[in-house]
C-alpha positions in Angstrom: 4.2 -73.7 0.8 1.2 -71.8 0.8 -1.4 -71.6 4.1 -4.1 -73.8 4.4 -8.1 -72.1 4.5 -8.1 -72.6 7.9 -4.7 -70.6 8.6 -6.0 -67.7 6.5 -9.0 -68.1 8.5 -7.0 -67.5 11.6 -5.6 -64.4 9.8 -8.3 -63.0 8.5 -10.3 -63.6 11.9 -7.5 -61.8 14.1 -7.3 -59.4 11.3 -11.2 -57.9 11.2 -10.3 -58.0 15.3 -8.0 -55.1 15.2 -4.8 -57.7 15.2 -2.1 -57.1 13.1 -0.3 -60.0 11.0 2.3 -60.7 8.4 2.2 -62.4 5.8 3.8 -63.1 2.7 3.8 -60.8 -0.5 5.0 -60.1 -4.0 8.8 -59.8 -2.5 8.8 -60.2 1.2 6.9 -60.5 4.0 4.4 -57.6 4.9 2.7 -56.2 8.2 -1.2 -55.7 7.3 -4.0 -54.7 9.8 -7.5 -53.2 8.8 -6.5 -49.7 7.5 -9.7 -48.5 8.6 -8.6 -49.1 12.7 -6.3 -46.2 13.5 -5.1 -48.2 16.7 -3.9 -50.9 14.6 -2.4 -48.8 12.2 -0.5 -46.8 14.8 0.7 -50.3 16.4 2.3 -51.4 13.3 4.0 -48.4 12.8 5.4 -48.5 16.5 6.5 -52.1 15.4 8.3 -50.5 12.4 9.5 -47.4 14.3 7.7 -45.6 11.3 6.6 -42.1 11.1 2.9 -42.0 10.3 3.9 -39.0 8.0 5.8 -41.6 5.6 2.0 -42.9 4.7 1.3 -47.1 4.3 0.6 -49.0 1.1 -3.0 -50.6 1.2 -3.8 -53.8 -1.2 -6.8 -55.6 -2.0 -8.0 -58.4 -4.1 -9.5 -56.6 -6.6 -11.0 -52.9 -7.4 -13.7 -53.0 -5.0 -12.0 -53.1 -1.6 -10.0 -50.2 -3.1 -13.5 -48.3 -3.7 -13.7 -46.3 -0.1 -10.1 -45.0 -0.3 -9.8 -44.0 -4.2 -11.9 -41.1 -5.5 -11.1 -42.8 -8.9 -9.3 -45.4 -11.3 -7.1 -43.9 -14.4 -6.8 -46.4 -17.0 -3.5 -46.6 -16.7 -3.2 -47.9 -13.2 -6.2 -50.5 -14.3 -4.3 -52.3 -16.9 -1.2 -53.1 -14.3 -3.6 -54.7 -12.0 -3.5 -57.5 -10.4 -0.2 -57.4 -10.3 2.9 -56.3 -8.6 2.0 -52.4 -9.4 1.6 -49.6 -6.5 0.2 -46.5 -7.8 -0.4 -43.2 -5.8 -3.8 -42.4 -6.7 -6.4 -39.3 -5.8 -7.7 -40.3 -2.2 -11.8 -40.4 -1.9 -12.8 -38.1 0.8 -13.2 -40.9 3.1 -9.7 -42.4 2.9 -8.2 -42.3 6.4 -5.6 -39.3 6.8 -3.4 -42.1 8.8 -2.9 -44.1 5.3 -1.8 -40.9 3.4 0.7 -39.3 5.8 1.5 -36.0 4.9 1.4 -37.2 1.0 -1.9 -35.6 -1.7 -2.2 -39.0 -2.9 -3.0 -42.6 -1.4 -0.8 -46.1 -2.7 -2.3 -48.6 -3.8 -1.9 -51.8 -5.2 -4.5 -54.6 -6.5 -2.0 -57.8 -5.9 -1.5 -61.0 -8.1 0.2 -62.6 -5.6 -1.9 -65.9 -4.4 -1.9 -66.0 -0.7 -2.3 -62.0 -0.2 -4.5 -61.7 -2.2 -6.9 -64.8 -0.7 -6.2 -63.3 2.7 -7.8 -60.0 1.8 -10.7 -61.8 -0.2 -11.1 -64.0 3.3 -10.9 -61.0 5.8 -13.2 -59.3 3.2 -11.1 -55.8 2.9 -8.3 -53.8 1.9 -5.0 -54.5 4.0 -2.4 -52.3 4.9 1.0 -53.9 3.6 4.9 -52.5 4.6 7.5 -54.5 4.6 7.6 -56.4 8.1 10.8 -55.2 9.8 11.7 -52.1 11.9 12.8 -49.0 10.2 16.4 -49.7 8.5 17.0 -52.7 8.6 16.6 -55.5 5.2 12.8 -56.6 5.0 12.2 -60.2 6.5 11.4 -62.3 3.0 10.5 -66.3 4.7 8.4 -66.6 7.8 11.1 -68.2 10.4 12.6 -64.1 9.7 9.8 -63.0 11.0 9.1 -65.5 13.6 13.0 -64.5 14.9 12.7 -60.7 14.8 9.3 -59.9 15.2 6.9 -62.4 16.6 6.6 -60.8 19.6 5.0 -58.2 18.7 2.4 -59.8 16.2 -0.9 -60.9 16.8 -0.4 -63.7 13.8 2.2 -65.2 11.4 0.6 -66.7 8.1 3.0 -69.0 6.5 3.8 -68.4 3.1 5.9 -67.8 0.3 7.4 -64.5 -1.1 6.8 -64.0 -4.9 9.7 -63.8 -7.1 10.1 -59.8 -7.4 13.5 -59.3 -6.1 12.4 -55.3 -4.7 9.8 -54.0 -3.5 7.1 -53.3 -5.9 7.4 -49.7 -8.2 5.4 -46.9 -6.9 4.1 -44.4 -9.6 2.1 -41.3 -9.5 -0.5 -41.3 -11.9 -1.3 -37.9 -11.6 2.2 -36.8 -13.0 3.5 -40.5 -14.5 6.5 -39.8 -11.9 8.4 -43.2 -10.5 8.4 -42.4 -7.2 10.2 -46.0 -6.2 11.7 -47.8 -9.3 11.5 -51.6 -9.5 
């Protein structure tokens, strides 16, 4: 079941608010919020009990919400996108130190999955996306998970449906070619 426009709406609304939703991705169920609004970035990672040195994935809709946070595309990464494809890439100068951690390089991902995509085309950016639950336990992959472990601590729940990865997407550096998180 995917979200109707005027859910996404919602999301995209409370989103471009400083709010921070989940939604459904390529294999579960990510926490997103403006990447650019380091209040909303620290919030998720107090919901995930995440250190902001671990850095945060971001994904867009296409190559141009990625444009203010990559100082440039390799080929390589271009031909994997959209799809379910995270690359670390060289971070432009005005890529917020919050997204990176304490990691030379900035992940990011240009997603093929339907709803996640539309939700950053809506909200008209670049999302951050980490798996919605706290730190160790299994990610939440339907939305009555979420609704049960985290709701109360979210501004917004989109419903939706995972894609059909079974793990998290791979992570590669294209700088060295190195799988940094296998498939």
């Amino acid at each position: 079941m995917h979200s109707c426009a005027g859910e996404l709406a919602i999301a995209a609304s409370v989103l471009r608010a400083g709010g921070v939703v989940a939604y459904a991705t390529e294999s579960c169920f990510g926490l997103g919020c403006d990447p650019r609004d380091r209040q909303a970035v620290m919030r998720v990672l107090r919901i995930k009990g995440r250190s902001v040195g671990k850095g945060l994935i971001l994904i867009a809709a296409n190559i141009e919400q990625l444009e203010s946070y990559v100082a440039r595309f390799p080929r390589k990464a271009l031909t994997t996108w959209p799809g379910p494809y995270t690359w670390l890439l060289e971070p432009s100068p005005s890529a917020p130190r919050w997204i990176r951690g304490q990691h030379p390089r900035i992940a990011v991902r240009v997603t093929d999955h339907a709803q996640a995509a539309a939700l950053c085309q809506v909200a008209g950016m670049a999302l951050v996306s980490t798996s919605a639950n706290r730190a160790g336990e299994r990610p939440a992959r339907s939305y009555r998970e979420v609704q049960r472990r985290l709701r109360a601590e979210l501004d917004y729940v989109l419903r939706g449906r995972i894609g059909d990865l079974k793990t998290p997407t791979p992570i590669t550096d294209a700088a060295t070619g190195k799988i940094v998180r296998s498939a």
